[in-house]
N, C-alpha and C positions, 0 to 999 in steps of 0.2 A: 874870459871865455876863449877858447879858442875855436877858427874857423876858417875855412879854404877861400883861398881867392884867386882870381883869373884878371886876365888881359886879354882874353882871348888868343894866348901863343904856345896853345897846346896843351895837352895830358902832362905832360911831364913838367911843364914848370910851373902847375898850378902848387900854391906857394899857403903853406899853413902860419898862421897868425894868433899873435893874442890883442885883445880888443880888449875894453874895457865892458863887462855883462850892462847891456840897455835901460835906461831909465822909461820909465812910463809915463806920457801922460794921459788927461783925463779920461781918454777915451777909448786909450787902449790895454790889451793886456800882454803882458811879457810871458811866453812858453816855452818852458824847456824842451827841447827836439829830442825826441824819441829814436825817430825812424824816418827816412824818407826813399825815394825810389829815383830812380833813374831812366830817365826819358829821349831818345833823340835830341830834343831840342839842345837839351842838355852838351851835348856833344858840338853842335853848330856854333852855340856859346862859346864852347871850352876851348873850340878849335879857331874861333875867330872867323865865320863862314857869311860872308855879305854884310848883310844888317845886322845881321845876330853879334855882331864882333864891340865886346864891350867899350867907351867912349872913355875909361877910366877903371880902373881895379873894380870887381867887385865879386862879391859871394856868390856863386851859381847853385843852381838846383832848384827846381821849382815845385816840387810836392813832398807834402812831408809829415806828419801826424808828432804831438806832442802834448803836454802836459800841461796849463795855467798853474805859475809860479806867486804871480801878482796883478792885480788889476787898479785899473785906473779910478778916480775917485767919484766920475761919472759915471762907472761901467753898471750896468744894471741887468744886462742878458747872461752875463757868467759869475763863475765864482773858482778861488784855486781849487787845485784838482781834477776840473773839467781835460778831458780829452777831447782835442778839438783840430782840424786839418786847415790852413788857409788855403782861402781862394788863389787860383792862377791870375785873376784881375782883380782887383783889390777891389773896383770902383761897380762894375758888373754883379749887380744886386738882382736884378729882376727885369723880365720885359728883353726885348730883343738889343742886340748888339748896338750901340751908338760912336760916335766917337768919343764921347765923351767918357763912357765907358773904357775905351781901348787904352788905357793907357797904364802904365808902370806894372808890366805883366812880371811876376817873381824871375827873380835869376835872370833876368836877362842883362839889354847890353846896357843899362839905365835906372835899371831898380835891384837891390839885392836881392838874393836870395836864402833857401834855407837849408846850406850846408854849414852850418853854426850850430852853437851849442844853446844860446838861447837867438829867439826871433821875436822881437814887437809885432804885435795886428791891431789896426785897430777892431774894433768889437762887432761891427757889422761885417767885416772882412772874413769868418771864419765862421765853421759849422762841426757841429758836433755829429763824432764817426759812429757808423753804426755800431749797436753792441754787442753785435755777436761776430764782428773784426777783433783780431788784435792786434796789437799798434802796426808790426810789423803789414799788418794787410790792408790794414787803413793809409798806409802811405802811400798805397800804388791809387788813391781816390781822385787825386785833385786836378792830375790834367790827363791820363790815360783811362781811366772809367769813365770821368765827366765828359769826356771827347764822345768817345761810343756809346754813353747816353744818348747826349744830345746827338748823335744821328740816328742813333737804331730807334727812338721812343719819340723825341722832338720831332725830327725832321724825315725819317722813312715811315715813322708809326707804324710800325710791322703788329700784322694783325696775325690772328691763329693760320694756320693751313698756309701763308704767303712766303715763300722761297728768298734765301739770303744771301749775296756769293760776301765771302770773307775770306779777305785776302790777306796771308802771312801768318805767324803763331804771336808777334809781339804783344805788348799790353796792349794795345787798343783793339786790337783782334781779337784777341781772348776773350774781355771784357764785352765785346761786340755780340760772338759768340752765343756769352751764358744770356746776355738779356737776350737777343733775338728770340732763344730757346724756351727761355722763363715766358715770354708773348706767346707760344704759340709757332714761330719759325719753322723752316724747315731748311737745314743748315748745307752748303757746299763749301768746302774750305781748300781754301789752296795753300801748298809750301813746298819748297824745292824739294824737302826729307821726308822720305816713309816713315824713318820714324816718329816722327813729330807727328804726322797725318796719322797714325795708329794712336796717339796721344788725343787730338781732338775730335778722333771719332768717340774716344771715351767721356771727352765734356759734351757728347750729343750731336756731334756732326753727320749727317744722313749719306752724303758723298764726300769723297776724297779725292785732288786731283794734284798729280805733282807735278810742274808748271817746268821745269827742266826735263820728262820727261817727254811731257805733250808741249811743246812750244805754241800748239795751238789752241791752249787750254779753254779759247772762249767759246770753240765749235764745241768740244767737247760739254762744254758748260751748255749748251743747244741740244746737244743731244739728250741729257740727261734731264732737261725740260720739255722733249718732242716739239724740239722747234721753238717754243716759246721764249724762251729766256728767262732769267730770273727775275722778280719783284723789285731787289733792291739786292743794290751792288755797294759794300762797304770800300770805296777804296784807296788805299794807304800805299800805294806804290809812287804815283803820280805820273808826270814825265807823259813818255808816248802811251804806256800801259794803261791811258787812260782811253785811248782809240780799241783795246780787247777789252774793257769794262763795257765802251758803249754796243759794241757787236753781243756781247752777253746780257744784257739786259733787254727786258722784254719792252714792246710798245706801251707808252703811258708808265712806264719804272721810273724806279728814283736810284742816280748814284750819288752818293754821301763821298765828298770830297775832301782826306784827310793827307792825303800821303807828300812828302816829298821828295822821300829818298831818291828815286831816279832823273830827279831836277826841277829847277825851278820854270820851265818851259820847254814846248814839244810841238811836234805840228798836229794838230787835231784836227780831224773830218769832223770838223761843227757842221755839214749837214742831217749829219746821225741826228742832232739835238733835235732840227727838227722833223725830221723822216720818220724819227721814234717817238715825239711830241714826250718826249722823255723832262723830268725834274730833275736837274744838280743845284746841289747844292754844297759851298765849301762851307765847311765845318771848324769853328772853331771852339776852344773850351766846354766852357758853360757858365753860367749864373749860380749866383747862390742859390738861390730859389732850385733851381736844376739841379743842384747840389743835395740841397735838402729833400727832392723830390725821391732822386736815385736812393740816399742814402736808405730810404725808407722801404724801397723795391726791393735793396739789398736784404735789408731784416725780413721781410715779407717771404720772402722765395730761399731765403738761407743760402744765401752767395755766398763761394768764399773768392779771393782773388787768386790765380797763379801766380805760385812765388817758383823763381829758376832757381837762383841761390842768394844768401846773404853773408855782405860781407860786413867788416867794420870800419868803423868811423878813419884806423888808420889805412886800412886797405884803399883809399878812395880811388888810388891811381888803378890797380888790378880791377876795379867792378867799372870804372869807365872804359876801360879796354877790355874788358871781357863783355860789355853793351855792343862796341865799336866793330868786334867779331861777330857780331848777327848769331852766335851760336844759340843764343837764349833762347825762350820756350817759356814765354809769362814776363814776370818784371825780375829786375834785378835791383835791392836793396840794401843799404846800409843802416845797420844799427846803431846807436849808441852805447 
């Protein structure tokens, strides 16, 4: 089989291979890779970025939808032919975050991942994509929808009528977005492009604010709640930008802590936290259980995911620089 691999020294010298296609055991099953999507993290891997920088060659990509080719001889939850996505933690089945859970998260700098042509799981590792996904849309499931799951429904529980700021157009935005909407939400979206903001007032976004326009986007986000602030703040920027989340959320809110892009540390007026008696919480993944929960929201409410564009299996280099350009607008995918 062949399949990509990293040192974490860059886009360009990530290095295609032929491997020998994985043997199974008892308890797992072998999947041929269909599809998978492309994530930041992705990129922090590839680039070699602090932690994220692999300890040894290994296969990046951490979400991915694919097809059982063979199962193991203990396997008893599937059978071939199943369509099925692995989990981002292998070990994170249910119940809240442990350590014991944390560990061997896909693609990273310590466990493969699943830019390969076939991937071993084992059998409790993987859930089966909604049915009215196709493959191509099921692959943006496993760490960009399950992320803004588990803050918009686990951890904000956004009720009807209750206001959302959603910050950015990427996959977890987006995804953010339609469930808030699907609850009941009441949607503010921020992105530097009008054109993009004209795009997700079409997935249901109520206000638009373009954050290079208004530098002071958080007053503005005040204003457009008569003072009050919003409910709950999705946000994916991180860095200082997490000081204009806490000024836009209202007393007694919840900010849903995903982002990293503007750094791993900032100075933050932690007396907001408690001046506003405000709830953060950082977000990570989700569980299968989570997994399985969404997937089933998805079929209930006829989600479908934003796809930007899709490339191929050989294009790998073009769709991680074209993520790496922030130009996107949904996920960006590789097919097989």
């Amino acid at each position: 089989m062949k399949v990509y691999a990293t040192l974490g020294d860059g886009i360009e010298a990530l290095q295609v291979k032929e491997l020998p296609t994985p043997k199974v055991e008892s308890e797992e099953v072998l999947v041929k890779m269909k599809s998978v999507s492309l994530n930041f993290r992705d990129l922090l891997v590839i680039n070699g970025v602090a932690s994220w920088k692999p300890v040894s060659q290994r296969i990046p990509v951490s979400a991915g939808v694919g097809e059982i080719t063979s199962i193991g001889k203990n396997v008893s939850k599937w059978k071939v032919g199943d369509v099925v996505a692995g989990i981002f933690l292998p070990k994170w089945l249910e119940g809240n975050l442990t350590a014991e859970a944390y560990i061997l998260p896909l693609g990273g700098p310590i466990a493969d991942g699943v830019l390969a042509e076939y991937v071993v799981f084992n059998q409790q590792s993987i859930v089966k994509v909604p049915a009215n996904l196709s493959n191509t849309e099921a692959a943006t499931l496993p760490v960009a929808a399950l992320t803004a799951w588990h803050a918009v429904a686990r951890r904000s529980q956004v009720k009807d009528g209750e206001t959302v700021l959603i910050q950015g157009t990427g996959g977890v935005s987006l995804f953010a977005l339609q469930f808030a909407k699907a609850m009941g939400g009441k949607i503010i979206a921020l992105s530097s492009s009008d054109e993009k903001l004209e795009r997700v007032k079409a997935l249901g976004a109520s206000n638009t604010i373009n954050y290079k326009k208004h530098a002071d986007w958080d007053k503005k986000v005040l204003d457009l709640t008569d003072g009050r602030g919003v409910e709950h703040v999705i946000e994916v920027v991180g860095g200082e930008n997490l000081n204009r989340s806490l000024n836009a959320v209202k007393i007694g809110g919840t900010i849903s802590f995903i982002g990293l892009m503007a750094g791993l540390s900032a100075p933050i007026n932690t007396y907001q936290f408690v001046s506003k008696n405000i709830r953060i919480h950082g977000i990570e993944t989700g569980s299968r259980k989570m997994f399985e929960e969404m997937n089933r929201f998805i079929e209930l409410h006829g989600i479908n995911p934003v796809i930007d564009r899709v490339f191929s299996f050989i294009q790998i280099k073009d769709a991680l620089k074209y993520l790496e350009s922030g130009s996107h607008f949904g996920k960006v995918i590789i097919d097989f």
